[in-house]
DRENLO-813307 format. One record per residue: z, x, y of N, C-alpha, C in turn; residue in one letter. Coordinates in Angstrom, 3 decimals, padded with zeros to 6 digits. Layout:
! DRENLO-813307
+----------+----------+----------+----------+----------+----------+----------+----------+----------+---------+
|       nZ |       nX |       nY |      caZ |      caX |      caY |       cZ |       cX |       cY | residuo |
+----------+----------+----------+----------+----------+----------+----------+----------+----------+---------+
|        Z |        X |        Y |        Z |        X |        Y |        Z |        X |        Y |       A |
...
+----------+----------+----------+----------+----------+----------+----------+----------+----------+---------+
//
This chain:
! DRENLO-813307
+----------+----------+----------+----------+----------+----------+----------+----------+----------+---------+
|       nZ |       nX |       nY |      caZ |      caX |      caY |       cZ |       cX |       cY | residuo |
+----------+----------+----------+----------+----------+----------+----------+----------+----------+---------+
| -082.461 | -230.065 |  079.123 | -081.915 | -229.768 |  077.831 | -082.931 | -228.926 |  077.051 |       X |
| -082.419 | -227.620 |  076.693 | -083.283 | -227.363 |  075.732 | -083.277 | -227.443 |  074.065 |       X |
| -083.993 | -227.601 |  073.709 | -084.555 | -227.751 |  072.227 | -085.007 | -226.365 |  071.502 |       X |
| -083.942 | -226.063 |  071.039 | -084.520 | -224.379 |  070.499 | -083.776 | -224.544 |  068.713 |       X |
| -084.894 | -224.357 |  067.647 | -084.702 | -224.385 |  066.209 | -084.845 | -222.892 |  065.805 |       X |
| -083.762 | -222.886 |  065.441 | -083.596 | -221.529 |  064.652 | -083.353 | -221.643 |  063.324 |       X |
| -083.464 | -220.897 |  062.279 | -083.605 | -220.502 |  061.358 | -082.490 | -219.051 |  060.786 |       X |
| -081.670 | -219.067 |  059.985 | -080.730 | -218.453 |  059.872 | -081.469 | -217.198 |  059.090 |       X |
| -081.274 | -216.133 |  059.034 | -082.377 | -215.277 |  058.137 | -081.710 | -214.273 |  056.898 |       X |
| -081.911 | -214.277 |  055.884 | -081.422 | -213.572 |  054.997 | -081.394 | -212.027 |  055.016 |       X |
| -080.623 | -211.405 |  053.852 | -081.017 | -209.881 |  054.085 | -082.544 | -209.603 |  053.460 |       X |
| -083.476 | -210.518 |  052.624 | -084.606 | -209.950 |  052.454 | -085.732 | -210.632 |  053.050 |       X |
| -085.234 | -211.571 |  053.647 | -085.886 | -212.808 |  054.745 | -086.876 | -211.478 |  055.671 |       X |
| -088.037 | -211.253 |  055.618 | -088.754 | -210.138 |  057.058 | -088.733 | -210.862 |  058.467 |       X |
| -088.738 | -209.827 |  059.033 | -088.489 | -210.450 |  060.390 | -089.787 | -211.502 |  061.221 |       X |
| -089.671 | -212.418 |  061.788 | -090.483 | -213.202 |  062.716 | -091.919 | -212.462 |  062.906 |       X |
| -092.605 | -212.678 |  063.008 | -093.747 | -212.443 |  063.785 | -093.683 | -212.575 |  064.796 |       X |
| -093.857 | -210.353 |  065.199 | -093.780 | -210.064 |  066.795 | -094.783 | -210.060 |  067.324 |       X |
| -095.580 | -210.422 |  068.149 | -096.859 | -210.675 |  068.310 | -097.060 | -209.631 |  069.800 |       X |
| -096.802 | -208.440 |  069.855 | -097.056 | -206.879 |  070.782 | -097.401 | -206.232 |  070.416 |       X |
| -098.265 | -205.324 |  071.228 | -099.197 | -204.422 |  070.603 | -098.316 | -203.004 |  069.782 |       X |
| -098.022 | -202.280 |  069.123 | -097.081 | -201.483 |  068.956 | -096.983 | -199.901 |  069.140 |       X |
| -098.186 | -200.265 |  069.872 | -098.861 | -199.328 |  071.095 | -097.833 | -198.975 |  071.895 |       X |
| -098.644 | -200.191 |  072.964 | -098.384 | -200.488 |  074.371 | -097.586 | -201.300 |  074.722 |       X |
| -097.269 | -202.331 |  073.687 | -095.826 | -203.126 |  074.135 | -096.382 | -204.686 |  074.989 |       X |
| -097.480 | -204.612 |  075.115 | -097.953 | -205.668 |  075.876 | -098.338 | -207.234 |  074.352 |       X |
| -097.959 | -208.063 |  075.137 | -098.266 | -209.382 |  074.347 | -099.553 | -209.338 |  073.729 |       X |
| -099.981 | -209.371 |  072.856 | -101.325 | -210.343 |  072.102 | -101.240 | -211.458 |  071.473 |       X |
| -100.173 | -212.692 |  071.840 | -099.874 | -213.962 |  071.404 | -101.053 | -214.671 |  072.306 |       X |
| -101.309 | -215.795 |  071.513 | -102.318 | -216.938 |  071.967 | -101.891 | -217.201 |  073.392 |       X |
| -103.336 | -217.021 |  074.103 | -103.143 | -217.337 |  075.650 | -103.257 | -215.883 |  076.642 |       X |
| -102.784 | -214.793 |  075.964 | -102.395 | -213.529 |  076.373 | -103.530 | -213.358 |  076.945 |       X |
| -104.923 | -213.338 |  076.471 | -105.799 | -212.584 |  076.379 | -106.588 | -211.516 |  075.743 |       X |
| -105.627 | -211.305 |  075.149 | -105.194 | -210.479 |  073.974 | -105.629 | -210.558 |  072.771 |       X |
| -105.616 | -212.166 |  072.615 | -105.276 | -212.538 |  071.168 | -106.641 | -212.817 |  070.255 |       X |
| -107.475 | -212.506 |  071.257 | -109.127 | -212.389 |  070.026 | -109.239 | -211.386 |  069.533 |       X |
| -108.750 | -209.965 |  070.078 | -109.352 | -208.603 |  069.784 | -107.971 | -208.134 |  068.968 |       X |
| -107.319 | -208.566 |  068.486 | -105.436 | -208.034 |  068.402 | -106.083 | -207.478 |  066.656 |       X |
| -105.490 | -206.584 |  066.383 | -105.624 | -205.855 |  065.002 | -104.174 | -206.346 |  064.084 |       X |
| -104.232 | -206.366 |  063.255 | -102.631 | -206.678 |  062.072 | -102.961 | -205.397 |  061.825 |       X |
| -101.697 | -204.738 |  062.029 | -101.350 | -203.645 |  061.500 | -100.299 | -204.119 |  060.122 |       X |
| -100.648 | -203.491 |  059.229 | -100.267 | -203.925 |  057.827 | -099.299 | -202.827 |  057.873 |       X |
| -098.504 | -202.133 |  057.901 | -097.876 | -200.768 |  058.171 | -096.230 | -201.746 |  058.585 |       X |
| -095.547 | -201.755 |  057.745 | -094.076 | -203.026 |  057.489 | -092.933 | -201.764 |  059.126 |       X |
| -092.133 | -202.155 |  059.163 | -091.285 | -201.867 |  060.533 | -091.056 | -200.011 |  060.532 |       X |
| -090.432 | -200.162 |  058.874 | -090.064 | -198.994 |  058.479 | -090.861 | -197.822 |  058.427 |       X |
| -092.401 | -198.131 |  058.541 | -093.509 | -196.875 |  058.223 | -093.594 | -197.003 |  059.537 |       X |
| -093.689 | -197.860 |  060.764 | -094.272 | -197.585 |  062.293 | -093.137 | -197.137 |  062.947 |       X |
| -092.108 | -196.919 |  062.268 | -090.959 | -196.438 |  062.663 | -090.756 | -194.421 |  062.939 |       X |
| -091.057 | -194.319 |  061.358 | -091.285 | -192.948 |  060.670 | -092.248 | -192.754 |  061.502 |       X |
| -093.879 | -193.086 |  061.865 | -094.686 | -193.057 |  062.467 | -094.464 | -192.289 |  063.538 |       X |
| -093.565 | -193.151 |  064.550 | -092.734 | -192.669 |  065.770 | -093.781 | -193.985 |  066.710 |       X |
| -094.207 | -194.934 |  066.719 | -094.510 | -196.107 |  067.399 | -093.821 | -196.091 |  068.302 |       X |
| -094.037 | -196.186 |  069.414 | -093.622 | -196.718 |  070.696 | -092.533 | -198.123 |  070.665 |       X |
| -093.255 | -199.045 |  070.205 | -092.982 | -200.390 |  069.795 | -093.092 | -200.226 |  068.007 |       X |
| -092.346 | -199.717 |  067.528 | -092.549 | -200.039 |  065.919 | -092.556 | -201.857 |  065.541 |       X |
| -091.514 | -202.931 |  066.653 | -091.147 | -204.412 |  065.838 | -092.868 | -205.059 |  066.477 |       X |
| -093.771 | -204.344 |  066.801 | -094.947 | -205.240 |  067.027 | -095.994 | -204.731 |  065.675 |       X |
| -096.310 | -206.131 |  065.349 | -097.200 | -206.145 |  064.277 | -098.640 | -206.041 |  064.510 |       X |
| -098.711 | -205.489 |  065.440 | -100.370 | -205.838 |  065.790 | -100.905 | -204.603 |  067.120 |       X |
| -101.796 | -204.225 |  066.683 | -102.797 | -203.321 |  067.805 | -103.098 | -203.655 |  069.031 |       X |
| -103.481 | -203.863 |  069.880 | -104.670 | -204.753 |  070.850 | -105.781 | -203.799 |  071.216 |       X |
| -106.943 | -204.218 |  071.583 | -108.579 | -203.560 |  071.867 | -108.674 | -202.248 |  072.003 |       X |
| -107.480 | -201.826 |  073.352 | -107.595 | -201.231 |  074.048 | -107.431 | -199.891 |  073.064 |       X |
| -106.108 | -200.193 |  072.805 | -104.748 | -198.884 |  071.670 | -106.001 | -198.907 |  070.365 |       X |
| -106.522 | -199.236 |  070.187 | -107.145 | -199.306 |  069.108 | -108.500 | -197.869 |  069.334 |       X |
| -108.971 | -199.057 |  070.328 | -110.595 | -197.793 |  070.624 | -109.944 | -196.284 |  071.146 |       X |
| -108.845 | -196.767 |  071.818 | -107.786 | -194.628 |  072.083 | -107.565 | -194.030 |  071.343 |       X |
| -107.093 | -195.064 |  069.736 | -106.691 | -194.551 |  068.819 | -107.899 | -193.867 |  068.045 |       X |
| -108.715 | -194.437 |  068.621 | -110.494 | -193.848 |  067.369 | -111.038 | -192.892 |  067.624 |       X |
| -110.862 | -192.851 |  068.911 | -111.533 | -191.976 |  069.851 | -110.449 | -190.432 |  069.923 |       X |
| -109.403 | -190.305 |  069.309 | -108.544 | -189.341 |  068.905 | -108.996 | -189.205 |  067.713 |       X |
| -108.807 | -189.531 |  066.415 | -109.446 | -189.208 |  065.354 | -110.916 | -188.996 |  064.797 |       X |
+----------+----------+----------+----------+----------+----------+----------+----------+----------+---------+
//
C-alpha cells in the first residue's frame, strides 16, 4: 500500500521544491551526492525560462554547471 500526501496547490501557491540542477538536469537532493556543493539559484521559473535553461523547474546549480558557468564568464 502506498502512502502518498498531497497537497492541493493554489494559483499563487509556488511550485514544490525541484531539487535538479537547471543545468544538467541531474538530481542534487540529499543522498545524490550532489547535495553539499548544489547552488540556490534565486532566479523564480519565469526568468530561467526567458534565460533559455535547459531545465528552467530546477532550483538549484550543482559544482560542476557552476565552475563551466565561471569559467565562460
Amino acid at each position: 500500500m502506498q502512502n502518498v500526501n498531497r497537497m492541493s496547490k493554489t494559483k499563487n501557491q509556488s511550485k514544490s521544491n525541484v531539487e535538479i540542477c537547471n543545468e544538467c538536469g541531474r538530481d542534487v537532493s540529499f543522498g545524490s551526492g550532489l547535495f553539499i556543493n548544489r547552488i540556490v539559484d534565486l532566479d523564480d521559473y519565469k526568468i530561467r525560462k526567458m534565460m533559455n535553461k535547459p531545465f528552467p523547474e530546477g532550483e538549484y546549480i550543482c559544482r560542476e554547471c557552476d565552475e563551466k558557468l565561471n569559467k565562460i564568464s
